[in-house]
N, C-alpha and C positions, 0 to 999 in steps of 0.2 A: 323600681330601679333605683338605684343604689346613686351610680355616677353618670351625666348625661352623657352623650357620644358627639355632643357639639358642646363645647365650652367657650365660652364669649373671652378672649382674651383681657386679662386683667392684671396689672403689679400685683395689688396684693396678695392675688396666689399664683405669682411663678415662681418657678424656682429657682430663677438667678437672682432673685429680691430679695432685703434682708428687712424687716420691720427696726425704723432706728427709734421712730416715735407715734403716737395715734396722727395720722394726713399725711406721712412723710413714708416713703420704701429707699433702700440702698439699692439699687442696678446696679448687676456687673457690667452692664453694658452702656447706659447711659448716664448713670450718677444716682443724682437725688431727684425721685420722680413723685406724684400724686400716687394713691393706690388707684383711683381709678385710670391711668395711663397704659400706653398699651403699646406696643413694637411689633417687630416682626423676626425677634429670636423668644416668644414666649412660649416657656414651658409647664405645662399644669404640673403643679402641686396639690394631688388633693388633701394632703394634711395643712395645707396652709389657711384654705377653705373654710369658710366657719358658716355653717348652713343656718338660715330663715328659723328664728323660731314657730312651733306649731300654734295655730290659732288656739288660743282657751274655749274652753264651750261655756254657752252663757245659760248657766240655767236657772235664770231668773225670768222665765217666760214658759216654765214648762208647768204642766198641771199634775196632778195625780191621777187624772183622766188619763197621760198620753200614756200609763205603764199599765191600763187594763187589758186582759185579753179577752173580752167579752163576744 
């Protein structure tokens, strides 16, 4: 799944937010807020979103044993 169908409200991805610097969102509705801040006119943006990157895989513990198919 792509987009969740519960999204925990956040400034940094509403859409009445404007990013002015990294800590700081413009609200249309309350001013100058945290991005972790949160109201109750918030509206998802999912382009504003910037998703978790994927864990690396660590394969400095793997064998040439684990790729036989014996």
């Amino acid at each position: 799944m792509l987009f969740q169908k519960k999204i925990e409200p956040r400034c940094a991805y509403c859409a009445k937010g404007a990013t002015l610097e990294e800590g700081r969102i413009l609200c249309a509705k309350k001013g100058v807020v945290p991005p972790g801040g949160r109201c109750a006119a918030f509206q998802y943006d999912p382009f504003r979103r910037v998703p978790p990157k994927p864990a690396s895989l660590d394969t400095s513990k793997l064998r040439d044993e684990d790729f036989r198919l014996d």
